[in-house]
BAMARKOL-25562 format. One line per 4 residues: their letters; for each residue x, y, z of N, C-alpha, C, O. Coordinates in steps of 0.05 Angstrom, whole numbers, m for minus. Example, Ala and Ser with C-alpha at 12.3 -4.5 7.8 and 13.67 -1.06 7.14 Angstrom:
<sites>
AS = 264/m114/156/246/m90/156/264/m66/156/285/m66/169 | 257/m45/142/273/m21/143/258/1/157/268/23/161
</sites>
This chain:
<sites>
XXXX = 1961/2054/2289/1974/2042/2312/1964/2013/2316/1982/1997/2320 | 1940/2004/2315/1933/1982/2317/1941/1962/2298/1944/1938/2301 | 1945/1977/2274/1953/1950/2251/1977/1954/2250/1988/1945/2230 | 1994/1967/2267/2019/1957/2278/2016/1933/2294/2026/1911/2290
XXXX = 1998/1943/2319/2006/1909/2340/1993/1887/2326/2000/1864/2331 | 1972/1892/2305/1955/1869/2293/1988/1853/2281/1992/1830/2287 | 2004/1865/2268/2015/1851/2252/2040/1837/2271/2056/1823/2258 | 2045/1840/2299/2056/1831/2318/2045/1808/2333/2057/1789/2342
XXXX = 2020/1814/2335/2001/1797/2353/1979/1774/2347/1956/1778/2339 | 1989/1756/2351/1975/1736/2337/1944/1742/2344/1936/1750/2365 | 1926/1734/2313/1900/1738/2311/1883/1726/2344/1870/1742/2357 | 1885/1703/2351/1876/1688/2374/1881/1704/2401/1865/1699/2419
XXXX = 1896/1717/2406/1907/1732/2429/1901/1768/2426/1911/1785/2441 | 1880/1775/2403/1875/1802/2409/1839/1804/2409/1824/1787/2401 | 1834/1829/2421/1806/1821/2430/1788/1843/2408/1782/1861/2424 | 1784/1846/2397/1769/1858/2372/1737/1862/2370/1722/1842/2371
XXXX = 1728/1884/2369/1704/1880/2362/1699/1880/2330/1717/1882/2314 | 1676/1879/2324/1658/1875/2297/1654/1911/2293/1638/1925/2305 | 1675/1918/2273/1672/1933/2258/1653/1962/2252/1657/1987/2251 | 1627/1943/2248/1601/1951/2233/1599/1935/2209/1589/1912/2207
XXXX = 1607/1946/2193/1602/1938/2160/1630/1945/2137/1653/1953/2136 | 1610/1938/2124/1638/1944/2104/1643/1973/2101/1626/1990/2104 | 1677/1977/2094/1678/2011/2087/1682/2024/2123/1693/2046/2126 | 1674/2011/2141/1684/2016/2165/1709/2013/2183/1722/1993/2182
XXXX = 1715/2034/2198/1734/2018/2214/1742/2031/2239/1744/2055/2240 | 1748/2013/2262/1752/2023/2281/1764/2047/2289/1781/2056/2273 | 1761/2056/2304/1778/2072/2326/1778/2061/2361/1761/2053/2378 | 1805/2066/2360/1815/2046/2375/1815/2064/2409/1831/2083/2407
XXXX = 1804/2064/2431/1812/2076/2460/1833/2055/2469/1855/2061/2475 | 1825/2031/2469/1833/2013/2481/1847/1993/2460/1838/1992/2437 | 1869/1979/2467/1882/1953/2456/1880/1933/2463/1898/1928/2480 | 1864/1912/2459/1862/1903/2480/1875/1874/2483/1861/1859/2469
XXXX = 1891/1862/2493/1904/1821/2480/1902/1815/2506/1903/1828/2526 | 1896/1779/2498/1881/1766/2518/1909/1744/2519/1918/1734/2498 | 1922/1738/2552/1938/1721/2553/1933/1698/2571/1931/1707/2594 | 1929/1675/2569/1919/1655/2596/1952/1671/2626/1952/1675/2651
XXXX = 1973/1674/2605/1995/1678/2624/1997/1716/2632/2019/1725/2641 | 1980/1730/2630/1974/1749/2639/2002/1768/2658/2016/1788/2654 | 1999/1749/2677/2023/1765/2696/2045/1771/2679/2053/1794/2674 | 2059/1742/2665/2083/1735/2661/2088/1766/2630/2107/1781/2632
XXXX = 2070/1768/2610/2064/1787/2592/2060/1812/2609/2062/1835/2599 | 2052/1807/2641/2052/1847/2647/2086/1847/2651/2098/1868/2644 | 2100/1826/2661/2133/1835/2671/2142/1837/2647/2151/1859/2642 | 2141/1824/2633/2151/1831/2603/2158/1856/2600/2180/1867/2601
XXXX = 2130/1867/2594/2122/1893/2581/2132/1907/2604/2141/1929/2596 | 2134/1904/2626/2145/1926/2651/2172/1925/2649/2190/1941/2653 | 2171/1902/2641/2207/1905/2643/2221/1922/2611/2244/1932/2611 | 2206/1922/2592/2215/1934/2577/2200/1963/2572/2193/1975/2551
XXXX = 2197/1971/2605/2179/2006/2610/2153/2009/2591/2147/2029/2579 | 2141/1988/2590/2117/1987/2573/2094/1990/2595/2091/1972/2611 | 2083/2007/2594/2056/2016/2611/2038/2006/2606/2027/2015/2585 | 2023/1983/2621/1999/1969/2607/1975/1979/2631/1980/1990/2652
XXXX = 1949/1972/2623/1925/1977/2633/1917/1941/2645/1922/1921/2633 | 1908/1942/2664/1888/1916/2675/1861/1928/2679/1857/1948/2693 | 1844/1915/2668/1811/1926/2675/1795/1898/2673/1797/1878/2658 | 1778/1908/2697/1755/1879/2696/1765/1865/2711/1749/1846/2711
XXXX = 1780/1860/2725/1792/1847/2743/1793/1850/2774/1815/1854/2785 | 1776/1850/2784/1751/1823/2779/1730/1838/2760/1721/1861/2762 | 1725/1823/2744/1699/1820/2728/1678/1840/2747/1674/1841/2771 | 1663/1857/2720/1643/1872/2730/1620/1867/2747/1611/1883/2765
XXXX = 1608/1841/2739/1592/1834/2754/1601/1817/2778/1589/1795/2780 | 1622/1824/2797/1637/1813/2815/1641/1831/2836/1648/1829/2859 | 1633/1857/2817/1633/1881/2841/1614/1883/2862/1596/1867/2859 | 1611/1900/2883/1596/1901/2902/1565/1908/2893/1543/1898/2898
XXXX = 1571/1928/2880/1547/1940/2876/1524/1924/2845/1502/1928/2836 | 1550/1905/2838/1532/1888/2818/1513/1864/2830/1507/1845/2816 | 1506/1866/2856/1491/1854/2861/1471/1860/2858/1455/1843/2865 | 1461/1882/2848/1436/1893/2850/1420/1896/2822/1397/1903/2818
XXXX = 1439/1887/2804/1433/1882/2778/1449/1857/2768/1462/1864/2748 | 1453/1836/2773/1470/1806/2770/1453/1791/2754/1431/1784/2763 | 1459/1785/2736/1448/1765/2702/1453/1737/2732/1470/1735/2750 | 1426/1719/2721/1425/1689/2734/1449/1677/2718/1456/1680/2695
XXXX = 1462/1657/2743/1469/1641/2725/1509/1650/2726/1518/1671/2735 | 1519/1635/2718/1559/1639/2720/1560/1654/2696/1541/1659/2681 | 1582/1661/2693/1596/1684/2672/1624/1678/2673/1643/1692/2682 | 1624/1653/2662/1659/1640/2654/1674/1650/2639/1698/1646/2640
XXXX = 1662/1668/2620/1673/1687/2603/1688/1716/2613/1708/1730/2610 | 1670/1714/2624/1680/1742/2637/1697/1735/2651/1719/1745/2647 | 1694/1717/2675/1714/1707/2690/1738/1706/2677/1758/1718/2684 | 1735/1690/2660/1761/1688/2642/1778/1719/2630/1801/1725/2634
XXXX = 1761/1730/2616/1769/1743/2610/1780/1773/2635/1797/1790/2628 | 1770/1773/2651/1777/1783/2667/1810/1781/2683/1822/1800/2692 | 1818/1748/2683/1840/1739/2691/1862/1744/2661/1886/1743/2663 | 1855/1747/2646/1869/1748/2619/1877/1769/2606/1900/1771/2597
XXXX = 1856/1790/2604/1863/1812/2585/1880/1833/2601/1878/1837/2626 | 1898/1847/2585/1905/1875/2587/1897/1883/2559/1882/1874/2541 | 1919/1914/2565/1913/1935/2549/1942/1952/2539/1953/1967/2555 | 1948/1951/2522/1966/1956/2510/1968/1984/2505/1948/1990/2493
XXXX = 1985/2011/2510/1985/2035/2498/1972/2044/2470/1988/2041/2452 | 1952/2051/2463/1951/2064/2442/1941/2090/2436/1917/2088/2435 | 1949/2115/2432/1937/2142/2432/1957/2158/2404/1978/2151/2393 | 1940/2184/2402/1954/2194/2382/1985/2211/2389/1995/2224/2371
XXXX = 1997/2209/2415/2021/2218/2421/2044/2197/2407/2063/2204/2394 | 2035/2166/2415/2053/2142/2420/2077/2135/2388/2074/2117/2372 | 2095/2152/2388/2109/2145/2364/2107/2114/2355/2108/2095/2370 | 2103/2115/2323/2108/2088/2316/2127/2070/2322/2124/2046/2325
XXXX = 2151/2086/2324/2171/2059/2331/2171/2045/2361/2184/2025/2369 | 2153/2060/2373/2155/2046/2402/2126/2028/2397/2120/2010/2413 | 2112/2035/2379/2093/2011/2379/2099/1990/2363/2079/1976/2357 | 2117/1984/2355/2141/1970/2336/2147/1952/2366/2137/1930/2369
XXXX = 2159/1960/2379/2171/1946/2402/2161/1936/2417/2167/1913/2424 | 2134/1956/2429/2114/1933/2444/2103/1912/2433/2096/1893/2447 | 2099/1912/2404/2086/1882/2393/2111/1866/2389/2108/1844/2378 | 2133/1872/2395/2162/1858/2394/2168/1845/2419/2179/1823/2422
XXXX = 2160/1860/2436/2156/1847/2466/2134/1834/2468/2136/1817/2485 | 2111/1834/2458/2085/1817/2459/2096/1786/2445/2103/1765/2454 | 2093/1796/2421/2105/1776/2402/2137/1754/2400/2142/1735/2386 | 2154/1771/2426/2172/1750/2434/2163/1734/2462/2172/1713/2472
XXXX = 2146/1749/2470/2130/1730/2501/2112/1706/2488/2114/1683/2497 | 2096/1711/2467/2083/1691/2464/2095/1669/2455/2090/1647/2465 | 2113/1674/2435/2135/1653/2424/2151/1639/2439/2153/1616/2433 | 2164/1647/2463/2170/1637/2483/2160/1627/2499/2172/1611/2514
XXXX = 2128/1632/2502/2117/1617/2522/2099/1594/2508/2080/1584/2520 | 2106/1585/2480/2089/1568/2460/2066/1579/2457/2049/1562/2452 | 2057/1603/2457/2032/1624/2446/2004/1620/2465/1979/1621/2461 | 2024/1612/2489/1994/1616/2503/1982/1641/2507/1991/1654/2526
XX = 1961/1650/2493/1945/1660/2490/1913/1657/2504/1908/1656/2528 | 1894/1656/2480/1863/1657/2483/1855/1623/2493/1832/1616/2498
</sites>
């Protein structure tokens, strides 16, 4: 499922971790693409009954109770990424051809919006 949206979703706009090593490879809970235009990619995807996830928003250490353990210092990253990322469907129910379409709806938002992305 993922190297379905990989091949929809431009490299710069998906959020990936490191693997491990060679001969490895993910398993995926989450999908995760990062848009500066966020909203405009959730109506998209809503409008074409695409169920997306928002998390982190606000940023973890923004919560109440992260005051009690808060790293010194700003977290622009997170900030950022917080205003940016969703989460795309992926599980072992989700037929392929509908994940065909959500990276068709990803991949015609970014094109339209000149790939604002990461």
């Amino acid at each position: 499922m993922a190297a379905i949206y990989d091949s929809y979703i431009p490299a710069e706009n998906r959020v990936q971790l490191d693997a491990g090593g060679q001969g490895m490879r993910m398993t995926y809970h989450q999908y995760w693409v990062r848009c500066s235009d966020r909203a405009g990619l959730h109506r998209a995807l809503d409008k074409a009954g695409v169920d997306v996830g928002i998390y982190y928003d606000p940023p973890l250490h923004r919560h109440e109770l992260a005051v009690y353990c808060r790293a010194a210092g700003a977290l622009p990253e997170a900030e950022r990424a917080g205003r940016e990322i969703l989460t795309l469907p992926i599980h072992a129910a989700l037929p392929f051809e509908d994940a065909h379409r959500v990276g068709a709806v990803v991949r015609e938002f970014m094109s339209a919006s000149g790939g604002h992305g990461a």
